[in-house]
N, C-alpha and C positions, 0 to 999 in steps of 0.2 A: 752402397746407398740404395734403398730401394727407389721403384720406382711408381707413381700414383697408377692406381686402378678404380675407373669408375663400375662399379656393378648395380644395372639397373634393375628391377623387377616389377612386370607392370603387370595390370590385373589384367582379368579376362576378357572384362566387355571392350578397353581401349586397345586390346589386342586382333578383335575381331569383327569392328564396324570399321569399313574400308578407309572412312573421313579419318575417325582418330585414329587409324592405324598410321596413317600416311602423313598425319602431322606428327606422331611418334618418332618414323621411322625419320624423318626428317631432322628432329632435335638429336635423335640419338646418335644420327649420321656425322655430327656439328660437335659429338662432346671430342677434345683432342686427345693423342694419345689412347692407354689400353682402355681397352673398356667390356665387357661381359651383361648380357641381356638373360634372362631369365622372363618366362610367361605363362599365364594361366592359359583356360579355354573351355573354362567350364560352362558357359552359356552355349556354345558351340557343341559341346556335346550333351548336354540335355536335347537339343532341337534334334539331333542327329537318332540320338534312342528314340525321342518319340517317333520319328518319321520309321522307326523300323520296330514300332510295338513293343519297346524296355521301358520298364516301370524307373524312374527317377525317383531314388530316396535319400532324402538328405534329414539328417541330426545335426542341428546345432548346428546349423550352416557347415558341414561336412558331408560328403559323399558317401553314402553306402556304395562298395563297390564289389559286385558281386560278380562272376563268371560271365555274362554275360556284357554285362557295364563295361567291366578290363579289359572285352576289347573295342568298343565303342570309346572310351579314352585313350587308349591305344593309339586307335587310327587315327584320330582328332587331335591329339594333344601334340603327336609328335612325325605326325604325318600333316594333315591341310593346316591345323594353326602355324606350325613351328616351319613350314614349308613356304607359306604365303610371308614370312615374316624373312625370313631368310633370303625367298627371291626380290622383296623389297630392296633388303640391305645391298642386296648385290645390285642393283638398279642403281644405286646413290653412290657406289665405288664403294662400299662397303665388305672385305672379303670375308664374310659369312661362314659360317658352318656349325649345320643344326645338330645336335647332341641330345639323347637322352642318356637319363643314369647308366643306360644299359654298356652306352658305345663306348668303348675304349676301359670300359670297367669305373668309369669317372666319379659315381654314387651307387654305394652300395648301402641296402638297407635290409632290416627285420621286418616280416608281417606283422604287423602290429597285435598284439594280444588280447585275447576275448575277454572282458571286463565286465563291465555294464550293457554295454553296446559291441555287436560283430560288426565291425564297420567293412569286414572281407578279405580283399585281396589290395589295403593298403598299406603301406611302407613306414615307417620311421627312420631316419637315417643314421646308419653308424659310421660311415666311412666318404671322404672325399676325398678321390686323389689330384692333389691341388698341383705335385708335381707334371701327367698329364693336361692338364687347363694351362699350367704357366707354359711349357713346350707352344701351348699354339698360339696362345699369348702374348710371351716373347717373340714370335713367329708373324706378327701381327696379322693373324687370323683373330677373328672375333666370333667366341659361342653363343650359341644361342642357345640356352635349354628348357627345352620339356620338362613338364612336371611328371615324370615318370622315372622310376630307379627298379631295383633288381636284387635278387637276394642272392645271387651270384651260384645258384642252383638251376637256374631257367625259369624261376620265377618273376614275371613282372610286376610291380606293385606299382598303385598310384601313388602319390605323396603330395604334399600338399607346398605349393611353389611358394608361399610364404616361408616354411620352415627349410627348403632347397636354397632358397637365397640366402639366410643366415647363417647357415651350413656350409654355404659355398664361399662366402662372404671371409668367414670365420678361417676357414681352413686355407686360404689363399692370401690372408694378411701377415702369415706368415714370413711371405714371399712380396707382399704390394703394401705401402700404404695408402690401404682399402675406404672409402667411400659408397656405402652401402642406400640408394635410394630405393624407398619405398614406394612407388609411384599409381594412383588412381583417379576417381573423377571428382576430388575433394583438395583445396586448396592447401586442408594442412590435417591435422587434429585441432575440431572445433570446439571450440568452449560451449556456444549453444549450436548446437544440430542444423536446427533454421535457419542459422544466417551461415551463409558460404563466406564471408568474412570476416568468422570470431576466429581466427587461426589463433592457437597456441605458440608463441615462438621457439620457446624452450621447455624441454619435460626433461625432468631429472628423476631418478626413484624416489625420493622424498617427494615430488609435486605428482606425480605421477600415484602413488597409494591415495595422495590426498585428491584427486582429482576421479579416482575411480570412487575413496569413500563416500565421494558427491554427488555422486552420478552422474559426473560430466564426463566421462570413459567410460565406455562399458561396450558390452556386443563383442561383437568382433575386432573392433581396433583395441581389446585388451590382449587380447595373445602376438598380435601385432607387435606391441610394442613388449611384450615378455624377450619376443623374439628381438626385438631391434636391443634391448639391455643384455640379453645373452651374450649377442653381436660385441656390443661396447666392451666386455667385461673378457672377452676371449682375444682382444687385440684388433677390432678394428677400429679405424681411428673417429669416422663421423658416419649415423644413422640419420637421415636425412627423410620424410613424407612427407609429402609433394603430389602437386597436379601433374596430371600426366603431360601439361603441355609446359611446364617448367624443372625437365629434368638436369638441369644444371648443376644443382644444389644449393642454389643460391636464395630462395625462400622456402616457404612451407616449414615444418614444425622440424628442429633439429634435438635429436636425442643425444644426453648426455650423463655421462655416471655425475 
């Protein structure tokens, strides 16, 4: 019989403003049993490039991440974010330990291919070894990961922590049944924009095409939820977006095939 796994993944900005972080790390201290934390930090390292003179370029709300930038999310993502977030947990009785793709071999990816756009030295992911994560898991150690993976040549690649959660998510429900929370500074997916209380309850593929042909989905919470139906459809059990202070899973928007 398995056993339940919560996998949260919260965005960047409630990972790296000390209040949200510390009412974060609080809920997340509170969920029972296994549980696996994934985070951005991308507002943290734009501030950090500019204060050292790196041009920040972003497409489509993506990173261009050039030689330069790679190591500015480097140090950021999986050093002061993933560090300050890690020493929290261990403050709450939390026994922590931060991870990137790199360490233990645990994501491994492709540089992403020149197309339209050279987005650099970022990642796509082909590989999770979910056997490694369940060891610590089972161990009850709790990961913490970086948006950061590896091409298993010595290359670093950035990747983007919404598609690291799904990936992660995906490959470990193997093993757990997996609960996958989406977690930011929005109550749910809104019907209208303006009001922080049109939360959607349920999106299905069917509601969810029809909701985008509306233009009541769009932007960036459309690959979002690509990603949270990938999730559903590869064996995990509930996709769950949600306010970052209601990681429970108990409101905010539940995705369902």
């Amino acid at each position: 019989m398995k056993e339940n796994l919560i996998i949260v993944k919260v965005g960047g900005k409630i990972a790296e403003e000390e209040n949200s972080l510390m009412r974060l790390l609080d809920d997340f201290s509170q969920i029972p049993g296994y549980k696996l934390l994934i985070h951005g930090g991308g507002r943290s390292a734009t501030k950090i490039a500019s204060m050292l003179g790196i041009e920040t370029q972003m497409v489509n709300g993506r990173r261009i991440t050039d030689a330069e930038m790679l190591k500015v999310v480097t140090m950021t993502y999986a050093g002061l974010v993933n560090k300050n977030i890690v020493a929290g947990l261990q403050a709450k009785g939390v026994n922590a330990v931060g991870l990137s793709g790199m360490d233990m071999n645990v994501i491994r990816s492709v540089k992403r291919p020149v197309k339209d756009i050279d987005y650099g030295y970022v990642g796509d992911v082909i590989h999770v070894d979910s056997d490694m994560l369940a060891m610590l898991i089972n161990r009850h150690v709790v990961p913490v990961l970086a948006p950061l993976t590896h091409d298993g040549r010595g290359q670093i690649l950035n990747t983007n922590a919404d598609t690291i959660a799904g990936e992660v998510a995906k490959a470990l429900s193997q093993k757990f049944n997996v609960t996958l929370i989406y977690s930011f500074e929005k109550k749910g997916v809104l019907r209208d924009a303006s009001d922080d209380d049109s939360v959607i309850p349920v999106i299905t593929p069917g509601l969810f095409e029809k909701y985008v042909d509306e233009g009541i989905i769009q932007g960036g919470m459309i690959p979002k939820l690509e990603n949270a139906f990938s999730a559903i459809d590869a064996g995990v059990d509930k996709v769950v977006i949600t306010l970052a202070s209601a990681i429970d899973g108990n409101s905010g928007t539940i995705i369902k095939k």
